[in-house]
C-alpha positions as CSV (number, residue, x, y, z in Angstrom):
1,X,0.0,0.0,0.0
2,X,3.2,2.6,1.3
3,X,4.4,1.5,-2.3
4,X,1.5,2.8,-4.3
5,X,1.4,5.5,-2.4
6,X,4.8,6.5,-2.9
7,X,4.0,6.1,-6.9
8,X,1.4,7.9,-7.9
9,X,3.5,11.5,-6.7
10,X,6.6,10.3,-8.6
11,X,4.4,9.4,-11.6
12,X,2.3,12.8,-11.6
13,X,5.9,14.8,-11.0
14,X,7.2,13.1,-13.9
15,X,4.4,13.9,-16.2
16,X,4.6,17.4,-14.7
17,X,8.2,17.8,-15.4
18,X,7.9,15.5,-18.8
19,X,5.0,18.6,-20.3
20,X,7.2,20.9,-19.3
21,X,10.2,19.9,-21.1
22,X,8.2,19.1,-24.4
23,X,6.3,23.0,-23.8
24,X,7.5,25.6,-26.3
25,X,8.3,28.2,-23.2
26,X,11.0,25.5,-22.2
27,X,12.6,25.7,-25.2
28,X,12.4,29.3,-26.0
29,X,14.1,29.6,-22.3
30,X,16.5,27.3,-23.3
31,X,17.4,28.7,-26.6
32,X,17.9,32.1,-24.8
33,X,19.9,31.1,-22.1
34,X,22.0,29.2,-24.4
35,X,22.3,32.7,-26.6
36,X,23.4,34.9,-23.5
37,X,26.0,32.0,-22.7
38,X,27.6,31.7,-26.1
39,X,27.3,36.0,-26.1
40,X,29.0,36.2,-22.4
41,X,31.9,34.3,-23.6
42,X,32.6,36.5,-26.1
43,X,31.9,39.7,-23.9
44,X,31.6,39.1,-20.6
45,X,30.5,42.8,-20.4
46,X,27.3,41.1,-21.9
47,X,26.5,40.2,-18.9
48,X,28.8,41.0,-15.6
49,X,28.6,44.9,-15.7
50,X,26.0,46.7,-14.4
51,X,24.8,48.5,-17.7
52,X,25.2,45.0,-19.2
53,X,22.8,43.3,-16.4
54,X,20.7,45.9,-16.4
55,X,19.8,46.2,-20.2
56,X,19.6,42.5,-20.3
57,X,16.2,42.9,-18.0
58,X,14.9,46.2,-18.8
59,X,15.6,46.2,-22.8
60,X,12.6,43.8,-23.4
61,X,10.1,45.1,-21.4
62,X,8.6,47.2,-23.9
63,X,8.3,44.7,-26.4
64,X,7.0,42.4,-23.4
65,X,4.5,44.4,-23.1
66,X,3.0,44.7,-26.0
67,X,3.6,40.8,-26.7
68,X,1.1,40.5,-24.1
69,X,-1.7,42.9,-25.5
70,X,-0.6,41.1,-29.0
71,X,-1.3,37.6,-27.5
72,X,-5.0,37.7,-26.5
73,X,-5.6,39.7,-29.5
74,X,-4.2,37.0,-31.2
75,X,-5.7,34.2,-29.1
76,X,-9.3,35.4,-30.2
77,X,-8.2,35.3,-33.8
78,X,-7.0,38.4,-34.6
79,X,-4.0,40.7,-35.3
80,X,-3.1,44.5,-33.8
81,X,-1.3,46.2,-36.6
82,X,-1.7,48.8,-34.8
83,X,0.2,49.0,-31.5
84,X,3.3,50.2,-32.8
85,X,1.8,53.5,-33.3
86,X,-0.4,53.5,-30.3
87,X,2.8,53.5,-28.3
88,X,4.7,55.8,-30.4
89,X,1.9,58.5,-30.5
90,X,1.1,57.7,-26.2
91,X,4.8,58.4,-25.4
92,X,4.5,61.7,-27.1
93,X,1.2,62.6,-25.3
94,X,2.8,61.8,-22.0
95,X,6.0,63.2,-22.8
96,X,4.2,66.7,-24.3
97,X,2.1,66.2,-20.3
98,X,4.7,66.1,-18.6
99,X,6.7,69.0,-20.0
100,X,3.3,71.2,-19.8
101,X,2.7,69.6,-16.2
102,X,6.1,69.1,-14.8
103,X,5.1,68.5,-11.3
104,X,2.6,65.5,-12.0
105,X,3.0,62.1,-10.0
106,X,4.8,59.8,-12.5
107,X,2.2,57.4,-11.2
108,X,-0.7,59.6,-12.5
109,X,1.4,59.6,-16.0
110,X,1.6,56.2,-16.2
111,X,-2.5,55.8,-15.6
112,X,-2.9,58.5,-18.0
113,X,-0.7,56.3,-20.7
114,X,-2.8,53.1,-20.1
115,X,-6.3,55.4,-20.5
116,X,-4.9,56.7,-23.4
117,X,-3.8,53.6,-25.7
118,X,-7.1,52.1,-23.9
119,X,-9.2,54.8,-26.1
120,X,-7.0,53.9,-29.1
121,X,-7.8,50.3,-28.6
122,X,-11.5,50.7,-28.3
123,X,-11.5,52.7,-31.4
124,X,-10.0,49.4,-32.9
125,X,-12.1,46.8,-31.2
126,X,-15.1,49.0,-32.0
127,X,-14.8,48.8,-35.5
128,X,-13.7,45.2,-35.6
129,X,-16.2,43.6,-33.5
130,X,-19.6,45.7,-33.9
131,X,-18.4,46.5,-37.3
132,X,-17.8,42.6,-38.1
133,X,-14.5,43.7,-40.7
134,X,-11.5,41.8,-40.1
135,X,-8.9,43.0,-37.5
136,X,-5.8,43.1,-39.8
137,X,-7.9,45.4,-42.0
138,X,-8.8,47.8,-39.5
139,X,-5.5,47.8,-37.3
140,X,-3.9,48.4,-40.7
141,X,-5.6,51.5,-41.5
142,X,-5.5,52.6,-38.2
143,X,-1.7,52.1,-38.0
144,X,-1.1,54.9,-40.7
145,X,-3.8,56.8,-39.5
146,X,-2.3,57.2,-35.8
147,X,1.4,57.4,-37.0
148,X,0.0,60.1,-39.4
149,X,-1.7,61.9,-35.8
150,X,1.9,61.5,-34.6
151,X,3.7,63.1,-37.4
152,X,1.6,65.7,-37.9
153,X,1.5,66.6,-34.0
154,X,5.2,66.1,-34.0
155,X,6.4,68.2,-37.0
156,X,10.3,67.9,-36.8
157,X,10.0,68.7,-33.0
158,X,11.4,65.9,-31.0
159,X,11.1,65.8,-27.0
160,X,14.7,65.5,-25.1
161,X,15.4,64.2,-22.1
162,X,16.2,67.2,-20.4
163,X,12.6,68.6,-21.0
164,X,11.1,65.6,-18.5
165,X,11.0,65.4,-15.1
166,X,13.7,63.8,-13.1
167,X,11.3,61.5,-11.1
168,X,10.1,59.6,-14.7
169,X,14.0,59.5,-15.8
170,X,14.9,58.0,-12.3
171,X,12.4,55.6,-12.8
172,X,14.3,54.3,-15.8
173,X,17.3,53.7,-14.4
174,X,16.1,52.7,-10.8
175,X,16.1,48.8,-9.6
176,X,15.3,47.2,-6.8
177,X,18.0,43.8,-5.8
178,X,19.4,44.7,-9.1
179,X,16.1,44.1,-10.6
180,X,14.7,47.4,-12.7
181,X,12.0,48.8,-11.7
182,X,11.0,49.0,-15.3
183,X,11.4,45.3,-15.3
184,X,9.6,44.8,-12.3
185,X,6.7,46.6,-13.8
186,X,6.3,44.4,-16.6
187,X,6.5,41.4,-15.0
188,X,3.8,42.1,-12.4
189,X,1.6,42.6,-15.5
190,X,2.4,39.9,-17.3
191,X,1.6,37.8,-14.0
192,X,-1.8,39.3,-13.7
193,X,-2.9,39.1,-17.1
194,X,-1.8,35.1,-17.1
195,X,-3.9,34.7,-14.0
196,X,-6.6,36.1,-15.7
197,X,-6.9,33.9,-19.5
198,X,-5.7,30.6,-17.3
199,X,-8.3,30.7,-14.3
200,X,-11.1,33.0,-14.8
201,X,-14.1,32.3,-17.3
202,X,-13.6,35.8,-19.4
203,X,-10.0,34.7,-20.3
204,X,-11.2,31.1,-21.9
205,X,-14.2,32.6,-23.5
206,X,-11.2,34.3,-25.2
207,X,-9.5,30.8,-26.4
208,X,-12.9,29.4,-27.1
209,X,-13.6,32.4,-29.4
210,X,-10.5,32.0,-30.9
211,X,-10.9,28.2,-31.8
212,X,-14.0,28.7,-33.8
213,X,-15.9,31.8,-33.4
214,X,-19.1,31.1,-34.8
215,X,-19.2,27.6,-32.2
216,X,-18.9,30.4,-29.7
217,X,-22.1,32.6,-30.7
218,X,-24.2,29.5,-31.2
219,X,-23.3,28.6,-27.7
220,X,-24.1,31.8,-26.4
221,X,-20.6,33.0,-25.5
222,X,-20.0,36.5,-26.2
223,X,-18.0,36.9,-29.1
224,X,-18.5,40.3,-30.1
225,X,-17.8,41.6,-26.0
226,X,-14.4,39.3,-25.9
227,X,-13.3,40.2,-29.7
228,X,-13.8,43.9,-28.4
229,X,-12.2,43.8,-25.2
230,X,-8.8,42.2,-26.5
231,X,-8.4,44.9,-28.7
232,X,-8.8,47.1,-25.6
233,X,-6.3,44.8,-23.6
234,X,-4.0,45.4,-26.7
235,X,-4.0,49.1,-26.5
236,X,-3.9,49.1,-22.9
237,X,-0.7,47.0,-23.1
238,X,0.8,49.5,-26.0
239,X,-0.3,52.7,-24.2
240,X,1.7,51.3,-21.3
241,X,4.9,50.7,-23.3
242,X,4.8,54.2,-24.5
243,X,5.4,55.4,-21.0
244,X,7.6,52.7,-20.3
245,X,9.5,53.7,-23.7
246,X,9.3,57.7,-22.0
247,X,10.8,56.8,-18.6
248,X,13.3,54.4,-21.0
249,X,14.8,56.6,-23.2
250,X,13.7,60.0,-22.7
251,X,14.1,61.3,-26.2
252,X,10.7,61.1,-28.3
253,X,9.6,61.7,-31.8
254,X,7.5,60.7,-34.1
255,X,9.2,57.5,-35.2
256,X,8.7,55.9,-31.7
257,X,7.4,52.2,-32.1
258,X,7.8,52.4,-35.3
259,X,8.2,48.9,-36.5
260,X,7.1,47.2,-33.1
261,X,3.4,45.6,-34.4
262,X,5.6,43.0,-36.8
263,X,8.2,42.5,-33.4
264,X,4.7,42.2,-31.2
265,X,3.1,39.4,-33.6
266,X,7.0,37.5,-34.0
267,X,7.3,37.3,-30.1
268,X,3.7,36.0,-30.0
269,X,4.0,33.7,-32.7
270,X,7.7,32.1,-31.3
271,X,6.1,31.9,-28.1
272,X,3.6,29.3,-29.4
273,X,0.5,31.7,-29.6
274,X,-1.2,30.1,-32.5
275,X,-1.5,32.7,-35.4
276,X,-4.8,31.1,-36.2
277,X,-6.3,31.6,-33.0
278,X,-7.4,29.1,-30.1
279,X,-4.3,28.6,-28.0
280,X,-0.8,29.7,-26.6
281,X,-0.3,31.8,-23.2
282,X,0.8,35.2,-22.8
283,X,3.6,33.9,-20.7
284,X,4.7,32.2,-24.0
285,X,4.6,35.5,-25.8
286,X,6.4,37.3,-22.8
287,X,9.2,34.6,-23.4
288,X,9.6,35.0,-27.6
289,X,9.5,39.0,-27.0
290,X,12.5,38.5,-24.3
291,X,14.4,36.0,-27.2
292,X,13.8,38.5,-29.5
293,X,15.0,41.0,-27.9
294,X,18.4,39.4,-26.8
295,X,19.1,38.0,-30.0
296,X,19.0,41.6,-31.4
297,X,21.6,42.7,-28.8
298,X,23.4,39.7,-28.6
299,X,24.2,38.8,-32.7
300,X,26.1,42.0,-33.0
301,X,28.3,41.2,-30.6
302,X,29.0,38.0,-32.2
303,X,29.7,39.6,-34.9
304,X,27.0,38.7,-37.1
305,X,25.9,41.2,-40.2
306,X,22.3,42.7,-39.7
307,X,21.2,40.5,-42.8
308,X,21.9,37.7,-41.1
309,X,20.4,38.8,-37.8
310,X,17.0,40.0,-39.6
311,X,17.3,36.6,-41.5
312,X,17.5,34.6,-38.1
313,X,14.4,36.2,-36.8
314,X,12.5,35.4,-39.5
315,X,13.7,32.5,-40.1
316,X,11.9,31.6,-36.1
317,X,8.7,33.0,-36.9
318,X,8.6,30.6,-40.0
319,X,9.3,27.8,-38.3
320,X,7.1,28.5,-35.2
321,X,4.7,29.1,-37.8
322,X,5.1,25.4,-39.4
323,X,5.9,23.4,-36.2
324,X,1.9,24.9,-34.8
325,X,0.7,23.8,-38.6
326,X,2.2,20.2,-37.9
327,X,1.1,20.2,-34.4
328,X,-2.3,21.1,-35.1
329,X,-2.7,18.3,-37.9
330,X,-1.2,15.7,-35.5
331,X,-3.6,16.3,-33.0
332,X,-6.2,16.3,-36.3
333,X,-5.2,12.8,-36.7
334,X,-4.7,11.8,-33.2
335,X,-8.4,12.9,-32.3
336,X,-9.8,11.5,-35.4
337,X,-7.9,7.7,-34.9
338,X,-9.4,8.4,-31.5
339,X,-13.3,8.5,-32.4
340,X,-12.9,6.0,-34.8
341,X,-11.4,3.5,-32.3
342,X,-14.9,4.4,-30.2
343,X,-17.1,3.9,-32.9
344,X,-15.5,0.5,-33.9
345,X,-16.0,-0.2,-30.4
């Protein structure tokens, strides 16, 4: 009996510890600590120096960030093109704020970031959801038309560092046990928003929305609410990394983010979100925007052209890209063997 006992924990830890090694986040941490290893040994400033350690943490959060908002949009089966500009044109709101309002809590600027790519996001989930026109359509449009708000607010103006407060600066450069506070910041809300599509009943309407959206309506889920709302989470998550990029870098113009929706999608893609909708975890995301990120500090120092390291990137998002398509058709299979095994039965 004592031996049975003693079993069934070893057998259910080695299942545990047998999904985790097969999981794409185990690999994607893998592949990335084996990157800042083979970049370490080649600079050891990499890694053991303070700026080093430092912008190894606090270099993805932006992108992290964004990943996330980029996940559950994707997860409902979807795509932001969008967010790029949402951050570029909140970190020039809250920049221009804070030089007309020098003495605001950087707390208040930070809600006021997250309000403001919130409104950007509902005028994208508005028009995709009630308006029933697919998402890449509308975050496309919307992507030149807020860069063009941008650009047109900018001019050839550009905010410096030295026009900000010191308090948002500080915050940039600030850790806590070495940890920045930037970083920290992140983290905490990529914890919550995991939390939130693995154990409540809003976040799987999101994955059952995603695996086949009009299942979803005939069960009476709310597709059009969830569709809406991650567009919302999306812009949230961008407005957010505008600040973040504000307290960052200091120095804003009208080419901030520029680029970041194709980075957002390639994180959540390598991260195992799949593009098609129906499954992967933000945490998954968070990990392929952190890879990302490293491998676009670390090739250089390896001494690797840019063609290569653009070439390197892509190549990742193709192959995530055809290791979900072979995936997915296994499991086709697997389920199909499956019912035909009970019906011969």
């Amino acid at each position: 009996m004592s031996t049975v006992t003693a079993t069934k924990p070893a057998s259910a830890a080695m299942r545990w510890f047998s999904s985790v090694v097969r999981s794409r986040e185990f690999a994607i941490v893998l592949a990335f600590l084996l990157l800042v290893l083979a970049t370490t040994l080649k600079n050891p400033r990499f890694i053991f120096s303070p700026d080093g350690w430092r912008d190894l943490l606090v270099t993805p959060s932006m992108l992290l960030v964004v990943a996330i908002g980029q996940a559950v949009v994707i997860i409902s089966r979807n795509v932001d093109l969008s967010v790029g500009s949402v951050m570029g044109l909140t970190a020039y709101c809250i920049g221009s704020i804070f030089i007309a309002v020098p003495e605001m809590p950087v707390i208040l600027g930070f809600v006021i970031g997250i309000a403001f790519g919130t409104l950007l996001g509902c005028v994208n989930g508005a028009l995709v959801a009630f308006g029933r026109v697919p998402g890449m359509v509308i975050t496309l449009g919307t992507l030149y038309v807020f860069r063009g708000i941008n650009v047109m607010w900018t001019g050839s103006n550009r905010i410096n560092a030295s026009e900000l407060p010191k308090g948002l600066l500080n915050l940039g450069t600030e850790s806590i046990l070495t940890i920045p506070i930037l970083t920290i910041i992140a983290v905490a809300i990529l914890l919550i928003v995991a939390w939130y599509m693995a154990n409540t009943r809003g976040g799987r309407e999101y994955y059952a929305v995603g695996s086949d959206p009009v299942a979803a309506e005939l069960y009476g889920l709310p597709s059009v609410k969830r569709v809406f709302l991650s567009f919302v989470i999306s812009g949230a998550m961008a407005g957010l990394a505008g600040v973040i990029f504000a307290a960052r870098y200091g120095t804003i113009d009208s080419q901030v983010g520029s680029g970041f929706e194709l980075q957002a999608v390639g994180a959540a893609v390598i991260g195992g979100v799949a593009i098609v909708g129906g499954s992967g975890t933000v945490i998954g995301a968070a990990f392929g925007a952190i890879l990302l990120t490293t491998i676009s500090r670390s090739l250089p120092v390896l001494g690797i052209p840019d063609f290569w390291q653009q070439a390197v990137v892509g190549a990742l998002i193709v192959g995530a890209i055809v290791l979900d398509r072979i995936l997915a058709l296994r499991q086709s299979q697997r389920l199909v063997a499956q019912r035909f095994a009970e019906e011969k039965a």
